[in-house]
Structure formats: C-alpha cells, structure tokens
C-alpha positions as CSV (number, residue, x, y, z in Angstrom):
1,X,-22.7,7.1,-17.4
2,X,-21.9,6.1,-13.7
3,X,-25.0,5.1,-11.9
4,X,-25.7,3.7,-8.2
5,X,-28.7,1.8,-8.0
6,X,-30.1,0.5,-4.3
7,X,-32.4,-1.5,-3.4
8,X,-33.6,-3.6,-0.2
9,X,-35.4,-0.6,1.8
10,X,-38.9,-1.5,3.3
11,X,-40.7,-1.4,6.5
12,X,-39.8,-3.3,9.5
13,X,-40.5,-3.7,13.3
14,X,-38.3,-2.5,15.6
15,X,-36.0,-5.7,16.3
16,X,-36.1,-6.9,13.0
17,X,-33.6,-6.6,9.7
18,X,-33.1,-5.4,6.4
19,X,-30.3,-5.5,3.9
20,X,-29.8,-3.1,1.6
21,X,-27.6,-3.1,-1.5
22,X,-26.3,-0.7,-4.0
23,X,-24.7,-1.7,-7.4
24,X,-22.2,0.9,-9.3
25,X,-22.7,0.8,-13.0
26,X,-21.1,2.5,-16.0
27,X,-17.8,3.5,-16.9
28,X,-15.8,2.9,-13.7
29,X,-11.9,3.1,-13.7
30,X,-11.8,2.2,-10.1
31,X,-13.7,2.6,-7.3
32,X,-12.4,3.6,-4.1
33,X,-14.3,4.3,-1.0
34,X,-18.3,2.9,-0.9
35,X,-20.8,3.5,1.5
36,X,-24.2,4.5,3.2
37,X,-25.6,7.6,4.4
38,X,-28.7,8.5,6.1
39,X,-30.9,11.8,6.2
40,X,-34.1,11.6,8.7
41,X,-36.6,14.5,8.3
42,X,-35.3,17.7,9.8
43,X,-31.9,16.2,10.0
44,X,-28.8,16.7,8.0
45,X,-27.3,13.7,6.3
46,X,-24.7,11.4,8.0
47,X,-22.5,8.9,7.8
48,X,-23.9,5.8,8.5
49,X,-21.1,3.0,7.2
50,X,-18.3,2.9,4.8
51,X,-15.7,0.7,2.9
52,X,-12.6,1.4,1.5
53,X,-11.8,-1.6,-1.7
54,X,-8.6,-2.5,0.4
55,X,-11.4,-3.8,3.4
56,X,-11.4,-0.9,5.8
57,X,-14.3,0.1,7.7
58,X,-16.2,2.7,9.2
59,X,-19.3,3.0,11.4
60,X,-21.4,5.6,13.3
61,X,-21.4,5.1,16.9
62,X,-25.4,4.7,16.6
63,X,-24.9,1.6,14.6
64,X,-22.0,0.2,16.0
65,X,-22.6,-3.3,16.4
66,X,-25.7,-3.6,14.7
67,X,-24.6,-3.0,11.1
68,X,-22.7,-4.4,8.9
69,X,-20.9,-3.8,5.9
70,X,-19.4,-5.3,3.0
71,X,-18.7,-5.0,-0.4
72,X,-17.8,-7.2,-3.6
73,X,-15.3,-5.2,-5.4
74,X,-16.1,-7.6,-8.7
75,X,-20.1,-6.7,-8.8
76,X,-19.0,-2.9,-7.8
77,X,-21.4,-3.7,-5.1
78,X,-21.8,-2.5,-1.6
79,X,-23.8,-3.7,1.2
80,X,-25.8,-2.9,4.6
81,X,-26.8,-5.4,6.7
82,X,-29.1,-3.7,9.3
83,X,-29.5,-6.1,12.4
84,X,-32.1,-4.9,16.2
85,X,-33.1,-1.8,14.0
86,X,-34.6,1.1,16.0
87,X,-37.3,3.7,15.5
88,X,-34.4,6.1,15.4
89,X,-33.3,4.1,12.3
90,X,-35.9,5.2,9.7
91,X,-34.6,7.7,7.4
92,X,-33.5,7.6,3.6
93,X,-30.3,5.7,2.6
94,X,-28.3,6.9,0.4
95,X,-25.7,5.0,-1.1
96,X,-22.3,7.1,-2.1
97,X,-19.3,6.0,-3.9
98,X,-15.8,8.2,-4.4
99,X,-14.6,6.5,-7.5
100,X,-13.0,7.0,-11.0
101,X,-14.7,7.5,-14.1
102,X,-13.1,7.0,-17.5
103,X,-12.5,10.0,-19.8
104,X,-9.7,11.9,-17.7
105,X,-11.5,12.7,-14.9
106,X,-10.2,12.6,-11.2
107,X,-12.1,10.8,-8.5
108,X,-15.4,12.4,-7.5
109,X,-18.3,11.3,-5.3
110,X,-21.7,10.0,-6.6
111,X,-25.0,9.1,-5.2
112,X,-27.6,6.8,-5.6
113,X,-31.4,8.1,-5.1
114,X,-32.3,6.5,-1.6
115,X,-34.0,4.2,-0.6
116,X,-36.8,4.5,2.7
117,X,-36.1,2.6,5.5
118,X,-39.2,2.9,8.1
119,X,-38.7,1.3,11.7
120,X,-42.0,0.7,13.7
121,X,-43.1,0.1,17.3
C-alpha cells in the first residue's frame, strides 16, 4: 500500500533551478529517514541528499551548497531544492524512504519511480 510519488523533474539550463518533491502515501507507521538519489547513464546510483524526521541532514559533496533539503513530516513529504545546477546534474532522481508500514513489519526501504532531471549548456 506504501507509495512514493515525485514530481518536479524537467529540463533546465545550466544555472538555473528545479524543485522536486516526493509524497509518501499508504499505510505508514512512521517514517524515518527520506531522501534523494541519483543514477546517470553508466553510473551506479548515489546519494544525493537525505533527512532524518528529527532534522538531520546529509549531502554529496557534489551538491554541497547548491541543494537543499527539507521535509514536512505532516504531508510525509520530502523535498530537493536544486539551486546553479550543472550538466553533471542530469540523471534520474529517485526518491527513497526507510519507514514503517503497518501490519507487523520492521522498517524497510522503498522507492519512488524517478523522475528525469536534464541540465543543458
């Protein structure tokens, strides 16, 4: 029943920014750590942001003072606010949540379906 939806991908020019969002559904217990990955063609998948619900962050060193996140723990909602974006940026952002579903389980991870994000010179 737990679904992560994002939205807010697109095209940009280099400079310019995007934010993307991504809203947990379902039947959520608690959710514990949200955040953002990103996979480039021919690359593996990394880390690009995360959030714990008690406010702690994480960034990549790539995006280190460029992006942004947040999150409203009442909308189960996350955010990336992606500020000078780079051709380097483009990939597909996927959003990822280590939360607790009701019916006994324990916490497991789950992923939204991505979303592109193209950077152009």
């Amino acid at each position: 029943q737990v679904q992560l939806v994002e939205s807010g991908g697109g095209l940009v020019q280099a400079g310019g920014s995007l934010r993307l969002s991504c809203a947990a559904s379902g039947s959520i217990l608690s959710i514990n750590v949200m955040g953002w990955y990103r996979q480039a063609p021919g690359e593996q998948r990394e880390l690009v942001a995360a959030t714990t619900r008690g406010g702690r962050l994480n960034y990549a060193d790539s995006v280190k003072g460029r992006f942004t996140i947040s999150r409203d723990n009442a909308k189960n909602t996350v955010y990336l606010q992606m500020n000078s974006l780079k051709p380097e940026d483009t990939a597909v952002y996927y959003c990822n949540a280590d939360l607790t579903p009701y019916g006994g389980l324990g916490p497991r991870d789950y992923w939204g379906q991505g979303t592109q994000v193209t950077v152009s010179s």
